[in-house]
C-alpha positions as CSV (number, residue, x, y, z in Angstrom):
1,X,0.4,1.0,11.6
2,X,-1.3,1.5,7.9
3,X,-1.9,-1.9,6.4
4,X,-2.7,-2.9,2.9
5,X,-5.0,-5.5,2.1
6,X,-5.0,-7.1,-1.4
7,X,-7.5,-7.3,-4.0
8,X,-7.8,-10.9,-3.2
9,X,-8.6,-10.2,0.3
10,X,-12.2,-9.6,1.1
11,X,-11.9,-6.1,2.5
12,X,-14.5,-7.1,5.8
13,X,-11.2,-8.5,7.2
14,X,-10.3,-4.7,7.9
15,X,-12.8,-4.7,10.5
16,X,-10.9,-7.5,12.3
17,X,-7.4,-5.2,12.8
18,X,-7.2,-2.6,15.6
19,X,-8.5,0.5,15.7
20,X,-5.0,1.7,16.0
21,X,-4.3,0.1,12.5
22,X,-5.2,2.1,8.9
23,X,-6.4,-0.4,7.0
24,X,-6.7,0.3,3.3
25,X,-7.4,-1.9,-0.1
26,X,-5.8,-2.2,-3.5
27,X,-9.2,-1.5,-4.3
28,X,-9.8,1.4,-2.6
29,X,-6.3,3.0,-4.1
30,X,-7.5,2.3,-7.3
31,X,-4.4,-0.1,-7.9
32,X,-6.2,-3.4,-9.0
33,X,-5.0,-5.0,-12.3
34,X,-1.2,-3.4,-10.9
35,X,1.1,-6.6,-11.3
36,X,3.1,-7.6,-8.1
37,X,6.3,-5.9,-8.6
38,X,4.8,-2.6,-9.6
39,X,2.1,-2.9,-6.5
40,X,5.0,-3.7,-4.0
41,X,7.0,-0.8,-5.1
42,X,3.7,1.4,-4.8
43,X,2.8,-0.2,-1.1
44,X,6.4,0.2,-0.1
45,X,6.3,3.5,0.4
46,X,2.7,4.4,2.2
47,X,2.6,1.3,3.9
48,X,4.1,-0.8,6.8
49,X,2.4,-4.3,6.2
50,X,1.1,-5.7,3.1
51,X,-1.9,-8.9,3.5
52,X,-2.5,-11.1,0.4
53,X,-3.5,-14.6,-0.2
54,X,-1.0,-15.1,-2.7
């Protein structure tokens, strides 16, 4: 499973999912600032869960 974690989402929380998941950041991606819509559309197609604290 490749999960997404927000820019709002401290990124130590990726050491909490399974070492089965791919965990990744907005950050990382370079995709901070992005607004939702456009950031959703992005994740959408790399990703099969999205976390935020929206």
């Amino acid at each position: 499973m490749r999960v997404l974690l927000d820019e709002n989402v401290d990124s130590l929380l990726a050491s909490l999912f399974d070492e089965r998941c791919e965990v990744s950041t907005v950050r990382a991606r370079k995709w901070d600032g992005k607004k939702n819509g456009e950031l959703l559309r992005l994740a959408e197609v790399e990703f099969d869960a999205f976390v935020t604290m929206d």
